[in-house]
N, C-alpha and C positions, 0 to 999 in steps of 0.2 A: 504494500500500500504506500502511495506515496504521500508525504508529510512535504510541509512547508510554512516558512516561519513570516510573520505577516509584522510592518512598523507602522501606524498610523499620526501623523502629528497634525493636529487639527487645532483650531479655534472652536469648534462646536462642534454637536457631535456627529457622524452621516449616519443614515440608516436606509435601509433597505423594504424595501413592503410590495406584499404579490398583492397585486386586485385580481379576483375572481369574478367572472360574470358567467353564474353555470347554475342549472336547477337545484343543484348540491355545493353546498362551499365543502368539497373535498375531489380531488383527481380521482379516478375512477374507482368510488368507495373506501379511498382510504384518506386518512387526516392531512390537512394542507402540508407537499412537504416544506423540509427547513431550503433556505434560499441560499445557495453558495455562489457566489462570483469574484475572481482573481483579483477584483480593484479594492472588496469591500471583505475578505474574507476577517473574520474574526474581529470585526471593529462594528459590523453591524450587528443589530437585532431584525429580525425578520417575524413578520404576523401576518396575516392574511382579512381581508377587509370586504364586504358586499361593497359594489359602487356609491356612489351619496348621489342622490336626486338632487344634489345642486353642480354635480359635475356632467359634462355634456355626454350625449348617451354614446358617442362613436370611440372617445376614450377610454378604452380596454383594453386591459394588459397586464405585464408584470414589472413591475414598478422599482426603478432604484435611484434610490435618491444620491443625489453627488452631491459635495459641499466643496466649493472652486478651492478653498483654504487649504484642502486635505491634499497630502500625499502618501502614497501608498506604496510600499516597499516588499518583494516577496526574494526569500533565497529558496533557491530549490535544493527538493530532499534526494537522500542516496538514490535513489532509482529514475535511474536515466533511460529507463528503458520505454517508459509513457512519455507522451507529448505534452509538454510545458511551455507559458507562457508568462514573459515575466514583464510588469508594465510598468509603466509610470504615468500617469493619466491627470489633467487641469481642466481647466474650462480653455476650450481653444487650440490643446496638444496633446499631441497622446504619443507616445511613442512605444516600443516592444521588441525584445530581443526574442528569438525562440527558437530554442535547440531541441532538436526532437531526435529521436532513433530514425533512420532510413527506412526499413529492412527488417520484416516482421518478419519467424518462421509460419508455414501454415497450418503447425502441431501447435493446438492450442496450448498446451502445458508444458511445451521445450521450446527454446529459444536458442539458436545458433553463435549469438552474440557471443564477443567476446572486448568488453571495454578496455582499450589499451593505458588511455592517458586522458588526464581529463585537468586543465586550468582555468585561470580566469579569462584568456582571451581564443584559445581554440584547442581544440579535441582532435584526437583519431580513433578511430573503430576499426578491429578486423574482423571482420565475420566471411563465412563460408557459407554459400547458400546452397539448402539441398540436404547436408551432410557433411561428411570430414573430406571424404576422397572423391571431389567434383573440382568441376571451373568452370568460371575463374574465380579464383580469391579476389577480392575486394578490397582496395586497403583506400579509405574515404579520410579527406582530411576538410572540414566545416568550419571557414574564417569567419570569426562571427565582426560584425559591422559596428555601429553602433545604430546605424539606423536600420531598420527594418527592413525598409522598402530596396537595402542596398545592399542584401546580403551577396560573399561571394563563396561562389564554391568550385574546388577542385578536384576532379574526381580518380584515379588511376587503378585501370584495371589489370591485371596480371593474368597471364594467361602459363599457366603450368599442367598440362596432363596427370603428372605423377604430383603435383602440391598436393602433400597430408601439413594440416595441424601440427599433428602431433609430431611429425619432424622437420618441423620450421625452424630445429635451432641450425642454423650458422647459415641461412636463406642467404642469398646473393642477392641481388633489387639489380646488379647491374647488368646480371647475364640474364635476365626474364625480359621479354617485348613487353614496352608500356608504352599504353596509347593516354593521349588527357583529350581530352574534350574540352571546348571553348563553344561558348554561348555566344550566340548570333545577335549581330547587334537589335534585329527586330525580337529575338526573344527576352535581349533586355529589357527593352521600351514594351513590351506583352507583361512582363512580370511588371515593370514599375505601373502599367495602368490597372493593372488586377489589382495592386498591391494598393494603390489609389481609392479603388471601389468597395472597400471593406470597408464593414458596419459594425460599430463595437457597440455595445448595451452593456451596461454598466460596469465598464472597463475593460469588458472580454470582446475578441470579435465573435462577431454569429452569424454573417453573413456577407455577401454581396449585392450592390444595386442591380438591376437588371441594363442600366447603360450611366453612363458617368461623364455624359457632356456638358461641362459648364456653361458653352456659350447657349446651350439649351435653354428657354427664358417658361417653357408650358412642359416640367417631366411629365404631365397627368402620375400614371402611378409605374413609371420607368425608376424612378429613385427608392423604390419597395426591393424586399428581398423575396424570388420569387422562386418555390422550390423548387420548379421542373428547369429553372435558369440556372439556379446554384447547382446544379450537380457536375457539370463540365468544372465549374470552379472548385466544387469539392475536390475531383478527381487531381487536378493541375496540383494542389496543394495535398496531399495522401501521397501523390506520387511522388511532391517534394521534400517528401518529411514532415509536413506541420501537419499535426491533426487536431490540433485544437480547437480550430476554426469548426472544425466538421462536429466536432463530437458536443459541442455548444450547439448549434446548428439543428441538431441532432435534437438533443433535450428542450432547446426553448420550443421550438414547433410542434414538439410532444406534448408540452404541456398548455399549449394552444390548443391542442387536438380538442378535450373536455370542453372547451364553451360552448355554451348556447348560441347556436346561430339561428336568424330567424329575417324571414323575406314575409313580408306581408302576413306578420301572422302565421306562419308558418316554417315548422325546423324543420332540416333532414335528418336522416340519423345518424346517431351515435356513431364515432370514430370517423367523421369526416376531416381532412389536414386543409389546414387552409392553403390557396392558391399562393399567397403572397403576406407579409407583413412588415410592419414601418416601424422604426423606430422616433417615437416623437418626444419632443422636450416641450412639458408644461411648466409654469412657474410654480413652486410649492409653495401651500396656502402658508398665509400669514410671515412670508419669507421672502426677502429681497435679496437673499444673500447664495440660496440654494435653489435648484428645479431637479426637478426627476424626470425620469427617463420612462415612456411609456411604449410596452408592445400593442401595436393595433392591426392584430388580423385581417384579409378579407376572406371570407369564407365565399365567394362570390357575389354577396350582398349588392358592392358596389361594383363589378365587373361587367362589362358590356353582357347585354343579353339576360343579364343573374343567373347565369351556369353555376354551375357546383365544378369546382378541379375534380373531374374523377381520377386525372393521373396521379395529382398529387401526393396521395397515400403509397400510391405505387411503387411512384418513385421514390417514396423516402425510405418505402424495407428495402429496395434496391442498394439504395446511398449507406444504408444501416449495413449491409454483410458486405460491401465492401469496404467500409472503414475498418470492418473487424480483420477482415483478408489481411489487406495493405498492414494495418499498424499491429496485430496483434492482439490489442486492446477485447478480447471477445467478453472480459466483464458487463461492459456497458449492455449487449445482448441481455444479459441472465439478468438484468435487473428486473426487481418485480415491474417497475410502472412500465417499461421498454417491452416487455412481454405483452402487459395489457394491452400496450399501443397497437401492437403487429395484432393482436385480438379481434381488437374495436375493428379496425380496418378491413382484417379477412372477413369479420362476421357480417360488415356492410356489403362485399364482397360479394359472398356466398348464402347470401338469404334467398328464400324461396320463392317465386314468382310465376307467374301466366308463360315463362319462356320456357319453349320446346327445345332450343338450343343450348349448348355449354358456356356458350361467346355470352360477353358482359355485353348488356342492353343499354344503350346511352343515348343521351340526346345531343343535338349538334353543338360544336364550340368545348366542348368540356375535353381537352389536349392540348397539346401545343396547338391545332388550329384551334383557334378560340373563337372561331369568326363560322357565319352560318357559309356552310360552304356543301352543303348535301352527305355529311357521314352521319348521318343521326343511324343509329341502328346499331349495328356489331361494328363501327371500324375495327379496320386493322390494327392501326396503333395502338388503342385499347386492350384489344385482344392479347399483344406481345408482350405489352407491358405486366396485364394480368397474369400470364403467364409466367413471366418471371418472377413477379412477386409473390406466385405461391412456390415454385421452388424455393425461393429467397428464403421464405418465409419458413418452411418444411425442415430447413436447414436449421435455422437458429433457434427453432420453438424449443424450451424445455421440457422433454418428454414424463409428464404424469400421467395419473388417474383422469386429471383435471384436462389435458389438452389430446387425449388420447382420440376422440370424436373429433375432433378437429382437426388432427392428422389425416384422419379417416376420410373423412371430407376431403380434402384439400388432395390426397394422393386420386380420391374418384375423378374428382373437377380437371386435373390436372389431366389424364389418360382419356379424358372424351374431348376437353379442349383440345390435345393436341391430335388426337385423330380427327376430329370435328374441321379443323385450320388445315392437315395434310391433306384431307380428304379434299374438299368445297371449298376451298378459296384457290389451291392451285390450279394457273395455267400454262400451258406453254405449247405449242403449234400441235402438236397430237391432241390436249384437250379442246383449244379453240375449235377444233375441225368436229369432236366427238358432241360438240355443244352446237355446233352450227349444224350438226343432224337428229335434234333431240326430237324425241315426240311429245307431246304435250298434253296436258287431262290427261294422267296419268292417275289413275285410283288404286292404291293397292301397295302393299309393304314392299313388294320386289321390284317398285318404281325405277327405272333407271334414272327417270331427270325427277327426282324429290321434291328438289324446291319451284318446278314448274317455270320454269327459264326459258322464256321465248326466246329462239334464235334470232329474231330480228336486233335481238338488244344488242348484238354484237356491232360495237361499233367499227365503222368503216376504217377509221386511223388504225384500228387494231389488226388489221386481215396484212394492211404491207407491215406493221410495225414490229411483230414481233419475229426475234429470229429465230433460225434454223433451230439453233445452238443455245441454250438458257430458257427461262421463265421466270413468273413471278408470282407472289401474293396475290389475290384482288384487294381492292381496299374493301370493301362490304358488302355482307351477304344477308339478302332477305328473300321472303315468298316473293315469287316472280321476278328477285331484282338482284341482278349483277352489276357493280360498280368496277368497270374495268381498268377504272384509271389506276396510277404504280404509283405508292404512299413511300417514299424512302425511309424516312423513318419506321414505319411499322414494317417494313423488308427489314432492313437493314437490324431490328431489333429481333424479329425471327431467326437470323443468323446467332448472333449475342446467345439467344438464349435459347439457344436449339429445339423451338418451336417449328422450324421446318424437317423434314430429315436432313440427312447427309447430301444428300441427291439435291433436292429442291435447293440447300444454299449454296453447294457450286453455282447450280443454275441461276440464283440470282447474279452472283459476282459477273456469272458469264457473262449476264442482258445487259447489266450494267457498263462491262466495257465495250459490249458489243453497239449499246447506243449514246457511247459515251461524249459524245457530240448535244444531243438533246438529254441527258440528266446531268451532265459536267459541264460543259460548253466553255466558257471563261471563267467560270466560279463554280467552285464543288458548292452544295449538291440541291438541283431541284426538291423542293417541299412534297411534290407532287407531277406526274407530267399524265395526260396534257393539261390544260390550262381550258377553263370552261369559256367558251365565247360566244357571243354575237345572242343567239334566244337562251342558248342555256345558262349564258354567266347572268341574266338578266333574271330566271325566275328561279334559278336552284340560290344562286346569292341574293335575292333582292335587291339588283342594282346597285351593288356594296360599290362604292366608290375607291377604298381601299383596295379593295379586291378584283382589280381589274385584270384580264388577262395577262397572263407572265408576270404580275405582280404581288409581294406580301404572299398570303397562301394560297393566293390562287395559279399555281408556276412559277412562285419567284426562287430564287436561289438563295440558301442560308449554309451560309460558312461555319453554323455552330454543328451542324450534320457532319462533319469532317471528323470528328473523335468517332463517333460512332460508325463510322465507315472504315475508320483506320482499325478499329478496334472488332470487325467482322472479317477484315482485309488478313489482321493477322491470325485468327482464330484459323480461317480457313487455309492460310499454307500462301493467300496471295500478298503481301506485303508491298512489294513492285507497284502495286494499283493505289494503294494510299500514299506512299509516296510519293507517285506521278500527280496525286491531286493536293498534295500536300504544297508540293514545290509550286504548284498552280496559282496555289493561293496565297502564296506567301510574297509573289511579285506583285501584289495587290494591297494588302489588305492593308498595310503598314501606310501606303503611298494613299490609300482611299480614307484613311481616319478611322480601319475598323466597324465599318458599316454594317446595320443588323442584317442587313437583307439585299440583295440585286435584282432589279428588272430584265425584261426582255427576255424572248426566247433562250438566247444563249448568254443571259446572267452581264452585260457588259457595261448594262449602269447601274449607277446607285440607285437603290428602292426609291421613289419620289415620296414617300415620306418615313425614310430608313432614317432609326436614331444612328447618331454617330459614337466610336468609341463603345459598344453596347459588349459587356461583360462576357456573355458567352462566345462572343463571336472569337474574343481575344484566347478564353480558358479553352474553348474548341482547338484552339490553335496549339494553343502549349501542351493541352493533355493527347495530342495528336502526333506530335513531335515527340515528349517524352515515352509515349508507349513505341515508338519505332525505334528510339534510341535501347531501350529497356524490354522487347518484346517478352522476356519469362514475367515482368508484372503484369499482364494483357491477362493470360489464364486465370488472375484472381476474380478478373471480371466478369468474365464470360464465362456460361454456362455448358460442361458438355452433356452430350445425348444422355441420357437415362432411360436403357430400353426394356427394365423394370415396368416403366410405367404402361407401355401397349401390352403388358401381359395384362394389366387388369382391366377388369371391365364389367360395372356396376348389371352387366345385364347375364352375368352367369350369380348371381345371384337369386336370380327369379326362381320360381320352383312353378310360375303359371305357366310358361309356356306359351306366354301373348304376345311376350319381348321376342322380336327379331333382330338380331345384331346383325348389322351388313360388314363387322367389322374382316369375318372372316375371308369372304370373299379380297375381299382389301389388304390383306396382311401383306403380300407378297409384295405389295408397291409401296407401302408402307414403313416396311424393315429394312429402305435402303439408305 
């Protein structure tokens, strides 16, 4: 456990206080917990409070008061092996050193480490990754700065066959090849603007803005920390050592989870993660001398449309088993409220409904596209994300009495999704053909065309567009309705998280380079292609102004799809392909101001209303770069096959003999 010893020298005293806005003043059935943060530890008192009907009703949050007088002093304790953060925090400054371990083993209860030296201005570590008798050995040397934002570092790898540990004594350094790596001048100016857009709440950071341009005079809620945006920044920062940001990150949005949210009179359920939240500064009553710091959620409330993030949850068990992967830290999992969280979530999840299908039911805007753009139904992206999140989830659960039905769940859901997604959403030139001679009114369990798919739907772009060679995803599948447009994102996550087979995500990779002109063009990577136009952009979007063809999400081009493509690129053996689009974007992005987003067919200008400097786009870029450089850290991410899972199948349970599984027929295409 790590200890640390806290100096406060004050004129009066600060203190710390959570406001609660929830039907219960207690996180999920248990007493308000105690309130810890690195600026205020051991000098505050912490209590929990109902809101007062004289304070405004949008002001919800967790609440720490600063007092500008105070200074705040922490040394860190023996264990070097967690990620630390040590501050000194005013009104107007803040500054922070933070030495973290690199290089987590992925045996929860052994560690590889081996701490060499350790002073007041820099350290070395040797660790061996793997085991004793691998390569390369490691030998990291971490200059620490005095400013943050300017840390440098030095990395030299050793490359020995026969290097053991254990007979490192009288090692030579000058007969072994060593390579150092130097940071590119645009990945300095990437890390100085990440390092710029971090959000600290009461001394700690906990997030990133979603864009960080000054001269910007209208952010609307671009200056919010927004979770489906922070996880490219997560990932930039895990892979560089700091986890502190994350595992903050982590807990304040947890304990966001518990409020009451309410539209009209109306809440959703229990264990919804909000899309976004602010850190805001009120003045504290009867105090001119002190203000506090307030979290203010949106759970959609204020969001165009009033969607609910259904990704959100998703992605944060996602963002959760990878902080554990990367840092080690697998504590933070087993805690009880962290458990309840991934709970609340599956149980919103996995509750029962009118749907015949496995696929999550949602309504339009509730993803990254957040704009009505025709997925209401089973998108794709929903479905991949879903999917990962119960792996995700299946992994970290601690197995009892208590979560044993849960598991149970969660492995069914899991074995009819992804037969459900291999089955009916793949195509590629043999099914378009077997689609374009379906019969139709079909009545009867041995139906071949089930969901009753008119061959006319196929659209005309589709019959030259797809090649020989590869397939894809559809984006969405309902009664009579094929959505044949290519969702990159939810592709590109079916790889990640081996929701396709083996088969189906070469064939993505294939389509992808094979039409790498129209989903790459000058900027990696189309949101979606094609682009709805002329009657259809007019009545599936409502004449979204935003959302004009090849533009925003309706075909625009986003640079923060680049981690995610790099990181399917290396899963699959292709690395060549992310790098080609990597180097694509990097004669860009630096020279463009790091734009959210590109217009036109092949991506060549800037989105006409693309914020500039926009967070992911930059943490896309670095955690894109660092997994190419690093490809053994890419495996913590990504998910392989589990073919465990197509052996079960909730319909050999039946004992009526009403259930017809078509699964068997299917195994054969299935199990490749």
């Amino acid at each position: 456990m790590n200890t640390s010893t806290s100096f406060g020298i004050s004129t009066m005293k600060p203190y710390c206080r959570i406001l609660i806005s929830c039907r219960k003043s207690s996180f999920f059935g248990f007493p308000p917990p105690k309130c810890h943060h690195s600026s205020i530890d051991n000098l505050s008192t912490c209590r929990s409070k109902l809101a007062q009907d004289r304070r405004p009703p949008r002001i919800l949050g967790f609440r720490c008061i600063i007092d500008p007088n105070t200074r705040t002093f922490r040394v860190p304790g023996p264990n070097w092996g967690q990620p630390r953060v040590f501050s000194s925090c005013g009104v107007g400054r803040c500054r922070g050193d933070s030495i973290v371990a690199n290089v987590a083993s992925d045996v929860r209860h052994h560690s590889t480490s081996v701490e060499a030296h350790v002073n007041d201005k820099s350290f070395e570590r040797i660790y061996v990754q793997g085991g004793m008798n691998v390569k390369p050995l490691v030998v990291e040397r971490i200059e620490r700065d005095a400013d943050v934002g300017k840390q440098g570092e030095l990395r030299e790898v050793i490359s020995d066959s026969n290097l053991n540990i254990d007979n490192s004594e009288g090692f030579n350094k000058d007969e072994v090849l060593t390579c150092k790596k130097e940071v590119s001048e645009i990945e300095k100016e990437a890390w100085n603007l990440l390092r710029s857009a971090i959000v600290s709440y009461c001394g700690s950071p906990v997030g990133t803005v979603a864009a960080n341009d000054s001269a910007d005079k209208q952010p609307l809620n671009y200056d919010q920390v927004f979770i489906r945006d922070f996880v490219p920044s997560a990932l930039a920062f895990l892979l560089n050592g700091e986890g502190e940001i994350v595992r903050n990150f982590l807990l304040h949005t947890l304990q966001l989870q518990s409020w009451e949210k309410t539209v009209d009179c109306y809440s959703p359920g229990q264990g919804l993660m909000p899309a976004s939240f602010k850190v805001r500064t009120v003045p504290l009553d009867g105090s001119n001398e002190a203000f506090e710091e307030v979290l203010d959620p949106d759970f959609g409330e204020s969001a165009i449309g009033r969607v609910a993030p259904v990704d959100s949850g998703l992605w944060w068990i996602i963002l959760l088993r990878a902080y554990g992967k990367i840092t080690g830290d697998y504590a933070l999992q087993e805690r009880v409220d962290v458990q309840t969280g991934i709970k609340l979530i599956l149980n919103l999840c996995l509750t029962d409904g009118f749907d015949m299908f496995p696929s999550l039911l949602v309504t339009d805007g509730s993803c990254m596209i957040d704009r009505r753009m025709g997925i209401h139904g089973h998108p794709l992206e929903i479905q991949a994300l879903f999917y990962s999140a119960l792996r995700c989830s299946r992994e970290m659960l601690t197995l009892n009495d208590g979560s044993k039905t849960l598991v149970m769940a969660i492995n069914n859901r899991l074995s009819a999704l992804s037969f459900h997604i291999r089955e009916y959403y793949w195509v590629d030139m043999k099914k378009i053909n077997e689609i374009y001679r379906y019969k139709t009114e079909e009545y009867s369990t041995d139906a071949i065309n089930k969901f009753n798919i008119y061959p006319d739907q196929i659209p005309a772009w589709l019959v030259d567009w797809i090649p020989e060679k590869g397939g894809y995803l559809i984006g969405n599948l309902q009664p009579a309705h094929m959505d044949f447009r290519f969702f990159t994102l939810g592709n590109l996550w079916s790889i990640v998280s081996s929701l396709g087979t083996p088969k189906q995500n070469e064939g993505i990779l294939n389509l992808i380079e094979a039409k790498w002109d129209d989903l790459v063009g000058n900027m990696p990577l189309k949101i979606c292609y094609p682009a709805l136009e002329c009657e259809d952009w007019r009545i599936i979007t409502g004449s979204d102004p935003k959302n004009t063809p090849w533009s925003y999400h309706n075909g625009g081009s986003w640079p923060t799809l680049l981690w995610q493509f790099t990181l399917a690129c290396i899963k699959m053996g292709r690395p060549e392909l992310a790098r080609k689009a990597v180097a694509l974007a990097e004669k860009r992005l630096s020279v463009d101001q790091w734009p959210e987003y590109y217009d036109t067919r092949n991506g060549r200008f800037i989105g006409k209303q693309s914020r500039l400097f926009q967070t992911w786009t930059i943490a896309g870029f670095l955690t894109s770069k660092m997994l190419l450089e690093n490809p053994e850290m890419a495996s913590m991410l990504f998910l392989e096959e589990d073919y465990e899972l197509l052996e079960i199948c909730v319909c050999a349970l039946s004992k009526t003999g009403r259930k017809k599984c078509s699964r068997g027929a299917a195994r054969s295409q299935i199990l490749v």
